[in-house]
PDB file of N, CA, C and O in Angstrom, chain B, residues numbered from 101:
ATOM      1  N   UNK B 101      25.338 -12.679  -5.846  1.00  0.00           N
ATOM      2  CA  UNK B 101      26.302 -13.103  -4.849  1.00  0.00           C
ATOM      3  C   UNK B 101      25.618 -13.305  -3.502  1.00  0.00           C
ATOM      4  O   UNK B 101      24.786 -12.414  -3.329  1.00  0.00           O
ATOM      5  N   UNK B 102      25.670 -14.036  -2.642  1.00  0.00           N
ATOM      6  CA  UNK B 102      25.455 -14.545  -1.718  1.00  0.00           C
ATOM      7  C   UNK B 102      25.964 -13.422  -0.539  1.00  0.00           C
ATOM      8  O   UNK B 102      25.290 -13.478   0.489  1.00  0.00           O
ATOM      9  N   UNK B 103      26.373 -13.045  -0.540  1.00  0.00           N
ATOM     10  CA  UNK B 103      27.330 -11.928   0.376  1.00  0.00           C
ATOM     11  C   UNK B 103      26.282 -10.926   0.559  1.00  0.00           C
ATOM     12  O   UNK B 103      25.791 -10.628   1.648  1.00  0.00           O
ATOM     13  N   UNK B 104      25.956 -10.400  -0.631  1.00  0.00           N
ATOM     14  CA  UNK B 104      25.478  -9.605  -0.855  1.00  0.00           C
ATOM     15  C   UNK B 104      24.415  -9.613  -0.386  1.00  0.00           C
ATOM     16  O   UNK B 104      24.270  -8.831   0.554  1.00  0.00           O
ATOM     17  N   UNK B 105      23.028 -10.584  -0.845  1.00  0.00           N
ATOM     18  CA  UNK B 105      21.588 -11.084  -0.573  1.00  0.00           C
ATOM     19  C   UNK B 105      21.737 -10.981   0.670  1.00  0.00           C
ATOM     20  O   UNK B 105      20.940 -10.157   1.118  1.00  0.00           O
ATOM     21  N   UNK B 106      22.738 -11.675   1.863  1.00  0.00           N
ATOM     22  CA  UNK B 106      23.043 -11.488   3.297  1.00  0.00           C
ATOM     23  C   UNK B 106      22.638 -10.030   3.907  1.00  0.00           C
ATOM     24  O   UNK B 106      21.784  -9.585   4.673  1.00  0.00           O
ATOM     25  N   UNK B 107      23.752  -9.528   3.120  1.00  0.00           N
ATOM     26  CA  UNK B 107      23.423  -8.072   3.427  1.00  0.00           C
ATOM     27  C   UNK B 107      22.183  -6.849   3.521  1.00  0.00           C
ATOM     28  O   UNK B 107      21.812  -5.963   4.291  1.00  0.00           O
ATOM     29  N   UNK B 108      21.840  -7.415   2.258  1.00  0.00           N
ATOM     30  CA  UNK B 108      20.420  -6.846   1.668  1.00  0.00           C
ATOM     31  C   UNK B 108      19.359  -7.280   2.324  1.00  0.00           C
ATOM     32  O   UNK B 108      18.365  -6.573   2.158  1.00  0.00           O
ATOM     33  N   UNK B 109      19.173  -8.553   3.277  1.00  0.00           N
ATOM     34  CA  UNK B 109      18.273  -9.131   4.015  1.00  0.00           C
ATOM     35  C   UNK B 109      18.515  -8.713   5.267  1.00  0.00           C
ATOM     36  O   UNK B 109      17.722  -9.271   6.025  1.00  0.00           O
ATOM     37  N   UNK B 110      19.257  -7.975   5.850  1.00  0.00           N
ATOM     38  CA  UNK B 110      19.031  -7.357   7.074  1.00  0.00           C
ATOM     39  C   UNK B 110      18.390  -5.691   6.500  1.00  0.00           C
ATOM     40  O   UNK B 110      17.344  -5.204   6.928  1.00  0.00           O
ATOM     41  N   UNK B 111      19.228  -5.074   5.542  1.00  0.00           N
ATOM     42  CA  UNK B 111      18.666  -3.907   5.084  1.00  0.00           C
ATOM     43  C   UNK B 111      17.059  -4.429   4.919  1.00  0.00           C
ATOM     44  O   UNK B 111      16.429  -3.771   5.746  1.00  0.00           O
ATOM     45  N   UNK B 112      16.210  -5.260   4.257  1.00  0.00           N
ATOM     46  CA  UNK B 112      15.091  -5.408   3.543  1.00  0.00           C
ATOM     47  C   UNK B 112      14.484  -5.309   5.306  1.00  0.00           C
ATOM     48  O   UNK B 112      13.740  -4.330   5.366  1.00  0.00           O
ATOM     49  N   UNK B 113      14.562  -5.845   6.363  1.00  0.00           N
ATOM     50  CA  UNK B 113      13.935  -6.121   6.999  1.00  0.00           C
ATOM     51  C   UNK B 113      13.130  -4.292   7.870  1.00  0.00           C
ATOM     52  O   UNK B 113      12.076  -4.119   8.483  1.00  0.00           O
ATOM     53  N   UNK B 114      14.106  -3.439   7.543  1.00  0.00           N
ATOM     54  CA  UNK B 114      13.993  -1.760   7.877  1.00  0.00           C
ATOM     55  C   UNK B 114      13.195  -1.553   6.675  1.00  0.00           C
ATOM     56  O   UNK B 114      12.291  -0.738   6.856  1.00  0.00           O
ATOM     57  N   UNK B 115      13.264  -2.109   5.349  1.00  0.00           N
ATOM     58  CA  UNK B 115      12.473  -1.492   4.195  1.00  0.00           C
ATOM     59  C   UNK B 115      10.858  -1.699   4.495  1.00  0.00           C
ATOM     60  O   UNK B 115       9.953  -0.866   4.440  1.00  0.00           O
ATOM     61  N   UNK B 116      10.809  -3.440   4.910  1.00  0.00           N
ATOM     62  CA  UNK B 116       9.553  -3.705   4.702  1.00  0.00           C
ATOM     63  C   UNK B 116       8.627  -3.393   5.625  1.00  0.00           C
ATOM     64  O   UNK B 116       7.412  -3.499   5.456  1.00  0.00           O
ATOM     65  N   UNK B 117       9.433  -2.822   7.079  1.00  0.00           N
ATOM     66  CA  UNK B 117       8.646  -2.066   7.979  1.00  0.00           C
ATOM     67  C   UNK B 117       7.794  -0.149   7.748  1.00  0.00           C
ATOM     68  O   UNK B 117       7.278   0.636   8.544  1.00  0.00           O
ATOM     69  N   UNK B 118       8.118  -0.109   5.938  1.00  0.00           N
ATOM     70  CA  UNK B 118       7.871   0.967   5.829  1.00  0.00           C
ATOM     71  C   UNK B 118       6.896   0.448   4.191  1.00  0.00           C
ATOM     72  O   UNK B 118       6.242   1.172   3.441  1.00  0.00           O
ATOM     73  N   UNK B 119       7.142  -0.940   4.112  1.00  0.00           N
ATOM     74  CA  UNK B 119       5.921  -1.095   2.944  1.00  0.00           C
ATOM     75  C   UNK B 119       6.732  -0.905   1.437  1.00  0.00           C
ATOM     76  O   UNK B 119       6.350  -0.542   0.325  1.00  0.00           O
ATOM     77  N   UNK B 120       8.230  -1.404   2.073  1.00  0.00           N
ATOM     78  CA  UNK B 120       8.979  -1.197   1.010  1.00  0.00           C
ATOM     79  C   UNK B 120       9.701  -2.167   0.718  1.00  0.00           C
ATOM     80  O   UNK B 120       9.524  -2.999   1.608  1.00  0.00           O
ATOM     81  N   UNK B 121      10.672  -2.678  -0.282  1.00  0.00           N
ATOM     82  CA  UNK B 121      11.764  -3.876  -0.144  1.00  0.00           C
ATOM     83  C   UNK B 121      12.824  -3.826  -1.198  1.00  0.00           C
ATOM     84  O   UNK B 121      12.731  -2.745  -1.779  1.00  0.00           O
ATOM     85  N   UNK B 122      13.930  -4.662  -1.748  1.00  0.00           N
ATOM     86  CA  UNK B 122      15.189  -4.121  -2.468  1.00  0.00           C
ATOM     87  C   UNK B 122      15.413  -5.616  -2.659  1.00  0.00           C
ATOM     88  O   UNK B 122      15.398  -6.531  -1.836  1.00  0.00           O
ATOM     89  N   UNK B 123      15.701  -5.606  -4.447  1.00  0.00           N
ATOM     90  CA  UNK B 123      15.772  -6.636  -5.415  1.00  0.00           C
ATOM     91  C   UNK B 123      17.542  -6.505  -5.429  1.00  0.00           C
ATOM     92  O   UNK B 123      18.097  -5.407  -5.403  1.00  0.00           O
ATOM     93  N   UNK B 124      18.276  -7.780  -5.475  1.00  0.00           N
ATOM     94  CA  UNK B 124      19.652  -7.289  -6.067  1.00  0.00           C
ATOM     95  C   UNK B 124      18.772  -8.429  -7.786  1.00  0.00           C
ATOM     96  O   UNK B 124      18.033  -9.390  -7.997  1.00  0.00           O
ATOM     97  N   UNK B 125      19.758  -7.145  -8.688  1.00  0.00           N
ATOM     98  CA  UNK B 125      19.713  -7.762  -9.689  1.00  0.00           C
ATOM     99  C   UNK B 125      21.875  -8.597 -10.232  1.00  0.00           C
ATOM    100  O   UNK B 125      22.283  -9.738 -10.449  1.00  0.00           O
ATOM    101  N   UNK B 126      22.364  -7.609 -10.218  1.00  0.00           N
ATOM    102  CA  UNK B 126      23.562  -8.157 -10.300  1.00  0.00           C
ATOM    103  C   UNK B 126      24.649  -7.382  -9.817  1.00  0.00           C
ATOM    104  O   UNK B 126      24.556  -6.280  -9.277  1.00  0.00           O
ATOM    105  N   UNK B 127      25.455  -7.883  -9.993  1.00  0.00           N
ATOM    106  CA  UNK B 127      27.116  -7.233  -9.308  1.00  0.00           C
ATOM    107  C   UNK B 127      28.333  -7.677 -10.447  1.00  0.00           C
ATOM    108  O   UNK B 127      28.622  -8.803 -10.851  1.00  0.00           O
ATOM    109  N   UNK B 128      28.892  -6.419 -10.781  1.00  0.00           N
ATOM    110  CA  UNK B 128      29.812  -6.954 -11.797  1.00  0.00           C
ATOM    111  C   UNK B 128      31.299  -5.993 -11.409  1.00  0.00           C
ATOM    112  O   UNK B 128      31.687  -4.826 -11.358  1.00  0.00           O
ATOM    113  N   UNK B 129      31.836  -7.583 -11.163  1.00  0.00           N
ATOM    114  CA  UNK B 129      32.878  -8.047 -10.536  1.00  0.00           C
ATOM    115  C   UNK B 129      34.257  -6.750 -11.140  1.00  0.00           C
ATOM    116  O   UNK B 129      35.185  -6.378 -10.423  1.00  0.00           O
ATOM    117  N   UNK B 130      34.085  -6.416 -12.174  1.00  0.00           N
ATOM    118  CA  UNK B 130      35.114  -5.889 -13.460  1.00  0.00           C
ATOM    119  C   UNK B 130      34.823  -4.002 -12.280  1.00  0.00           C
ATOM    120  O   UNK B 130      35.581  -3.175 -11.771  1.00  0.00           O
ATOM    121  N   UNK B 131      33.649  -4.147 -12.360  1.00  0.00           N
ATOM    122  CA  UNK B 131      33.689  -2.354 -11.858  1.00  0.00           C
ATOM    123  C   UNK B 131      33.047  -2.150 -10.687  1.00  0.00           C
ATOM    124  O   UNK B 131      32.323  -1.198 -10.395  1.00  0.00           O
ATOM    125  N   UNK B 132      33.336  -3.060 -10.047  1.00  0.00           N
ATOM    126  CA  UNK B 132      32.641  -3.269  -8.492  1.00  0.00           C
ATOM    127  C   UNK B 132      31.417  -2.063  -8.519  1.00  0.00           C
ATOM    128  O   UNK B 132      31.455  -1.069  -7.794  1.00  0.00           O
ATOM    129  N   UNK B 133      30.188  -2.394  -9.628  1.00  0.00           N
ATOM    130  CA  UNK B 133      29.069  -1.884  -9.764  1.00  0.00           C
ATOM    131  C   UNK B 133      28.036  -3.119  -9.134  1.00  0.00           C
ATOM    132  O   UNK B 133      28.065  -4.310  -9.445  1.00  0.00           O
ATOM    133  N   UNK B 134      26.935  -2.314  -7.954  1.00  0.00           N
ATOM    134  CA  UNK B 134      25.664  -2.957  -7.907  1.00  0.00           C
ATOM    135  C   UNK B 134      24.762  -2.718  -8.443  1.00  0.00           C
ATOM    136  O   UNK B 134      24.559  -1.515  -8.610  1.00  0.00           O
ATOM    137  N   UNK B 135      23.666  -3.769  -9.041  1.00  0.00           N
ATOM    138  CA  UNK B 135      22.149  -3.049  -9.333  1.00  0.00           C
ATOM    139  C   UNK B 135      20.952  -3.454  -8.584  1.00  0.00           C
ATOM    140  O   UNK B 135      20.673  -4.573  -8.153  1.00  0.00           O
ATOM    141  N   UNK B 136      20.476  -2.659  -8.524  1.00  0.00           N
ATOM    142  CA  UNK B 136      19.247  -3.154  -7.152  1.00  0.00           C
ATOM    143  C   UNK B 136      18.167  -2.591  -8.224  1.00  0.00           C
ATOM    144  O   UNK B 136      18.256  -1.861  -9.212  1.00  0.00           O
ATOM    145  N   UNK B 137      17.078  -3.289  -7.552  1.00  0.00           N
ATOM    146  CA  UNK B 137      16.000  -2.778  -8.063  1.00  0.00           C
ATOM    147  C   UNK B 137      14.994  -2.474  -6.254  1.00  0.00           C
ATOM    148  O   UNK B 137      14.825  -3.298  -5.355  1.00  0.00           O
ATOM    149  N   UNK B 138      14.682  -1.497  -6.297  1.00  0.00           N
ATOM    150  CA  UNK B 138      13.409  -0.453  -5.722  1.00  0.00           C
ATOM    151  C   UNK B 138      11.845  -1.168  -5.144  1.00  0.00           C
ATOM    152  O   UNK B 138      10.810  -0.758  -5.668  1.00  0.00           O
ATOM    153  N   UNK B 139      11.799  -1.899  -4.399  1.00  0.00           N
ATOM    154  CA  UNK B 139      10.403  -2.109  -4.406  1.00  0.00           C
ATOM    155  C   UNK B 139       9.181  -2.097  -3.760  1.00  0.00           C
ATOM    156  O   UNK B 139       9.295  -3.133  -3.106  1.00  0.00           O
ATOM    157  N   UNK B 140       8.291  -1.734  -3.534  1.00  0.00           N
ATOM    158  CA  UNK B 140       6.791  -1.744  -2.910  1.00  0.00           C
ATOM    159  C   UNK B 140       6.687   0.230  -2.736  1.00  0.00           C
ATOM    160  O   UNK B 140       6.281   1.142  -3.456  1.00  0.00           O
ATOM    161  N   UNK B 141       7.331   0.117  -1.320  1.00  0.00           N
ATOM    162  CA  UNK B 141       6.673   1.968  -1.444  1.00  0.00           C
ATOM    163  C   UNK B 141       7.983   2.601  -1.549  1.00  0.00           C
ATOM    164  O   UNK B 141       8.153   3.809  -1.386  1.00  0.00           O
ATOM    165  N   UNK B 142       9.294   1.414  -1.938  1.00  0.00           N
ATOM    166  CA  UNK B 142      10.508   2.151  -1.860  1.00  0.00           C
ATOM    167  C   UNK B 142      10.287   2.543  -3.357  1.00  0.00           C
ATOM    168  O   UNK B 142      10.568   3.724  -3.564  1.00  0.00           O
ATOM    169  N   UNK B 143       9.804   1.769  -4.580  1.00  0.00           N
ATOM    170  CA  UNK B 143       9.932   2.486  -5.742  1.00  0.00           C
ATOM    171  C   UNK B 143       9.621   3.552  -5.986  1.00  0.00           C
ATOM    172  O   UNK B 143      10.135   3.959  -7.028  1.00  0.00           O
ATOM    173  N   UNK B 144       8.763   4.483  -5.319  1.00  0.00           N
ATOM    174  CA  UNK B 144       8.062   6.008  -5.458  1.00  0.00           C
ATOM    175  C   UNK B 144       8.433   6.815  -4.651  1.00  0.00           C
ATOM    176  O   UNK B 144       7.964   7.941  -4.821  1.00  0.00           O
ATOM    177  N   UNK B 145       9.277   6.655  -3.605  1.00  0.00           N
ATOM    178  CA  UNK B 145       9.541   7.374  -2.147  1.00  0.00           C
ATOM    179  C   UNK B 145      10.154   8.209  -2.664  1.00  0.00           C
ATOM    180  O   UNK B 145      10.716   7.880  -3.709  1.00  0.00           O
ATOM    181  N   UNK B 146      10.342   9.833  -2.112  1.00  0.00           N
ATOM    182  CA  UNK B 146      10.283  10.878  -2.334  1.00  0.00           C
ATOM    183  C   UNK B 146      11.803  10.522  -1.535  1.00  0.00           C
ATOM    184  O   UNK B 146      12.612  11.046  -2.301  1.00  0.00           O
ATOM    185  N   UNK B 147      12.445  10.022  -0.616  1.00  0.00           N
ATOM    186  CA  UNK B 147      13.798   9.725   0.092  1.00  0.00           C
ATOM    187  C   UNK B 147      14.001   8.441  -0.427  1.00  0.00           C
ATOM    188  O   UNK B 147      14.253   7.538   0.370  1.00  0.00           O
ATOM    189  N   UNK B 148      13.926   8.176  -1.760  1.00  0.00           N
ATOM    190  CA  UNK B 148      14.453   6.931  -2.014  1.00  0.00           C
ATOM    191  C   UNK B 148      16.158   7.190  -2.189  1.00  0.00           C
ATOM    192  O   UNK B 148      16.808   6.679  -1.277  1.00  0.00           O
ATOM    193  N   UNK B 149      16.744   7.718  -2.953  1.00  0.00           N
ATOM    194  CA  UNK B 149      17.448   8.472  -3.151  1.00  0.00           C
ATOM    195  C   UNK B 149      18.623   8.589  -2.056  1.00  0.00           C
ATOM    196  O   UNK B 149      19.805   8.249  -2.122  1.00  0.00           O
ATOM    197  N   UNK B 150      17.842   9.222  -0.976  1.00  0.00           N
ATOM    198  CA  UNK B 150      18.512   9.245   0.696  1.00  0.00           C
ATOM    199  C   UNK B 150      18.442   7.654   0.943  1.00  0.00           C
ATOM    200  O   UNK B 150      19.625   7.332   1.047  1.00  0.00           O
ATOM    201  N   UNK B 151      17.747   6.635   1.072  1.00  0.00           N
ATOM    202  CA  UNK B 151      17.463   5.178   1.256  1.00  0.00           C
ATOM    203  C   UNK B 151      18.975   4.583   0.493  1.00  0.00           C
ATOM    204  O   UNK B 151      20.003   4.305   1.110  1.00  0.00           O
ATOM    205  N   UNK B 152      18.851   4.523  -0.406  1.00  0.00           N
ATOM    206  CA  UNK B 152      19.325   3.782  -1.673  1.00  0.00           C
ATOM    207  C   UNK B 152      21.431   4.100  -1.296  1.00  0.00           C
ATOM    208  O   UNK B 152      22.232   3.186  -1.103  1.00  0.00           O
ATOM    209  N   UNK B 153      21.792   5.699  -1.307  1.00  0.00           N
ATOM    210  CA  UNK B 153      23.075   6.096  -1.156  1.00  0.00           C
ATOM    211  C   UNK B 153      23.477   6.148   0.605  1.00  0.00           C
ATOM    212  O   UNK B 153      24.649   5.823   0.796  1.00  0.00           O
ATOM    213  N   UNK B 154      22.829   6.441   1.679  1.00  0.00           N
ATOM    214  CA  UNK B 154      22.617   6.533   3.035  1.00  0.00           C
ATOM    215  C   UNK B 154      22.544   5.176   3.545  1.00  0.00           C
ATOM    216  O   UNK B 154      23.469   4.740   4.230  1.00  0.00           O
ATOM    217  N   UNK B 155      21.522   4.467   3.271  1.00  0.00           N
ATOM    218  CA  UNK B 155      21.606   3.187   3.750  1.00  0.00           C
ATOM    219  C   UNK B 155      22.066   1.621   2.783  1.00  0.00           C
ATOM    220  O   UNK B 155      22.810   0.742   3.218  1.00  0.00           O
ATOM    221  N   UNK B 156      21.605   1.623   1.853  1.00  0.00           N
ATOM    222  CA  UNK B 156      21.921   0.335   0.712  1.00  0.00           C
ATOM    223  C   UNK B 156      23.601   0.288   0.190  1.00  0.00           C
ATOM    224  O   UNK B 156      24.361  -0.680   0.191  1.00  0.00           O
ATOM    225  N   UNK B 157      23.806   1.429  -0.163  1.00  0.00           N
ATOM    226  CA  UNK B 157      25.080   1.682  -0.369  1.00  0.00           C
ATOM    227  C   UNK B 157      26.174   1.476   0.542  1.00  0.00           C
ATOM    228  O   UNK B 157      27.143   0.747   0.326  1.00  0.00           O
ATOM    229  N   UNK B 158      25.900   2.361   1.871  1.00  0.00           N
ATOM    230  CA  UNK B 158      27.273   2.386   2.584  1.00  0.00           C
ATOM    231  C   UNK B 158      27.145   1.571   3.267  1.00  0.00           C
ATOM    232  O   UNK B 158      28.148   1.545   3.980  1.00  0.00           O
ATOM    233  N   UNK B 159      26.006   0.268   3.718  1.00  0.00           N
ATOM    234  CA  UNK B 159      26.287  -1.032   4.387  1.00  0.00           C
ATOM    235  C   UNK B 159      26.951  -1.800   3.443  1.00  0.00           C
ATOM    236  O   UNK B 159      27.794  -2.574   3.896  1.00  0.00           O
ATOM    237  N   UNK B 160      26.734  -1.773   1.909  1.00  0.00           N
ATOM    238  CA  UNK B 160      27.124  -2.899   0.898  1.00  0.00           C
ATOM    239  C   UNK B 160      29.326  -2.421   1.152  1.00  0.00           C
ATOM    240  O   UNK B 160      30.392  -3.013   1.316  1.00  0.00           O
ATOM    241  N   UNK B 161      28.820  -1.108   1.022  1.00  0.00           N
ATOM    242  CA  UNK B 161      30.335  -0.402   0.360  1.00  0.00           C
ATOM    243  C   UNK B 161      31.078  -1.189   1.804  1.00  0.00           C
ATOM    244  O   UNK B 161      31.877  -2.044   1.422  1.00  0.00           O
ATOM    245  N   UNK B 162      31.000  -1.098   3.330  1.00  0.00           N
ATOM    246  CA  UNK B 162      31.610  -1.473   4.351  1.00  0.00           C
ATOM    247  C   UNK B 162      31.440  -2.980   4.262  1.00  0.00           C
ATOM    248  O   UNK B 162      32.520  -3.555   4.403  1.00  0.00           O
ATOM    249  N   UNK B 163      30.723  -3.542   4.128  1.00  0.00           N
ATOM    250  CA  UNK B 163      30.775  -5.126   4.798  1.00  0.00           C
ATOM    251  C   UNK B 163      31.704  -5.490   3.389  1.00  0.00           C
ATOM    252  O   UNK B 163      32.350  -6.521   3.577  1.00  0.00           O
ATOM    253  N   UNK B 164      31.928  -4.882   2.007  1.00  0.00           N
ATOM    254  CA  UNK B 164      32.415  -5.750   0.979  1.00  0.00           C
ATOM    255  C   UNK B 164      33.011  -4.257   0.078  1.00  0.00           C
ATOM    256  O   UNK B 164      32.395  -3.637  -0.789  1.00  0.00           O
ATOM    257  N   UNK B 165      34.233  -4.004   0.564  1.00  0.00           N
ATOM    258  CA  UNK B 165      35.491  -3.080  -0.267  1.00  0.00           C
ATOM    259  C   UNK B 165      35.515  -3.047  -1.548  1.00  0.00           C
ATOM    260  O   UNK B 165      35.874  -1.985  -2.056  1.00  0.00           O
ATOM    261  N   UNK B 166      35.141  -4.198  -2.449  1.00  0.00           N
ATOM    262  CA  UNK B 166      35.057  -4.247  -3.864  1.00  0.00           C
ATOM    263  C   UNK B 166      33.826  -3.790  -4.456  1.00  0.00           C
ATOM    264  O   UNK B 166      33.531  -3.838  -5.650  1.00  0.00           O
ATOM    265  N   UNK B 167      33.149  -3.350  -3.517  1.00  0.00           N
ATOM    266  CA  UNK B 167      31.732  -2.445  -4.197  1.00  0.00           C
ATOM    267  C   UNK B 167      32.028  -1.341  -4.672  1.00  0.00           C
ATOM    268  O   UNK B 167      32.648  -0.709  -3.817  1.00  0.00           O
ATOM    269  N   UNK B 168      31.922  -0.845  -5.482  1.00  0.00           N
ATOM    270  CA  UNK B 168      32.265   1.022  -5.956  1.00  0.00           C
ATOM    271  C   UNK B 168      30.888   2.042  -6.414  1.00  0.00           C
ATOM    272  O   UNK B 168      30.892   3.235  -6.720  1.00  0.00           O
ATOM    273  N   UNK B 169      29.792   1.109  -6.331  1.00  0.00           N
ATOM    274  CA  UNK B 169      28.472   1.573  -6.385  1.00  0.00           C
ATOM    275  C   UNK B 169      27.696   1.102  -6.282  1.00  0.00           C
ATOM    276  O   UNK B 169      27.681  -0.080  -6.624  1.00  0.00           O
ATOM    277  N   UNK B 170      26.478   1.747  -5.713  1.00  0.00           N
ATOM    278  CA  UNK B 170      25.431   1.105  -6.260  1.00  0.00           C
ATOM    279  C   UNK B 170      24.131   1.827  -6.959  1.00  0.00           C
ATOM    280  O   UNK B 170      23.791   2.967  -6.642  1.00  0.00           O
ATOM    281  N   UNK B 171      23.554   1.171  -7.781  1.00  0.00           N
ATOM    282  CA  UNK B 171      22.919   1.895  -8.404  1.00  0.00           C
ATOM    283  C   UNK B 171      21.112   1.552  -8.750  1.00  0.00           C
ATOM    284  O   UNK B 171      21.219   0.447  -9.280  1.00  0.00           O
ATOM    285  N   UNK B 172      20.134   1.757  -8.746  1.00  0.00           N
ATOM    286  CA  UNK B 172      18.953   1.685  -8.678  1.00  0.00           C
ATOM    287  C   UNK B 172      18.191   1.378 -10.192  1.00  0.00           C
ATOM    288  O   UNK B 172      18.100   2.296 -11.006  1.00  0.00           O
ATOM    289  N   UNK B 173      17.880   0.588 -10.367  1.00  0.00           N
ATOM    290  CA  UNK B 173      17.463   0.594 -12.065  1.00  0.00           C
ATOM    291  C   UNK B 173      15.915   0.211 -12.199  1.00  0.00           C
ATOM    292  O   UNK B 173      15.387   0.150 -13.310  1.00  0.00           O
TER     293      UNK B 173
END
């Protein structure tokens, strides 16, 4: 979704200042589930975890109500 990538491209721009960055893989519409994928030094980070639910999540969950997760794969 386009909405989304929007979103994720202001988040990516805080990731990659740390040598890190964030894949959307899909969004399904039925269980307002996201999947992201993890990448550069975000895949191993010891606060990915804190990253992923703290920041990826509750910008997606506010800018777009039909999100109900997101999840890291």
């Amino acid at each position: 979704m386009e909405k989304i990538e929007k979103i994720l491209d202001k988040i990516r721009t805080y990731l990659q200042m740390d040598g890190g960055n964030v894949e959307f893989v899909s969004f399904d519409d039925k269980t307002g589930a996201v999947k992201i994928k993890l990448q550069g030094a975000c895949a191993h980070c010891p606060i990915s975890d804190f990253t992923l639910k703290n920041l990826i999540e509750q910008e997606l969950k506010s800018a777009m109500p039909e999100i109900n997760s997101v999840e890291a794969i």
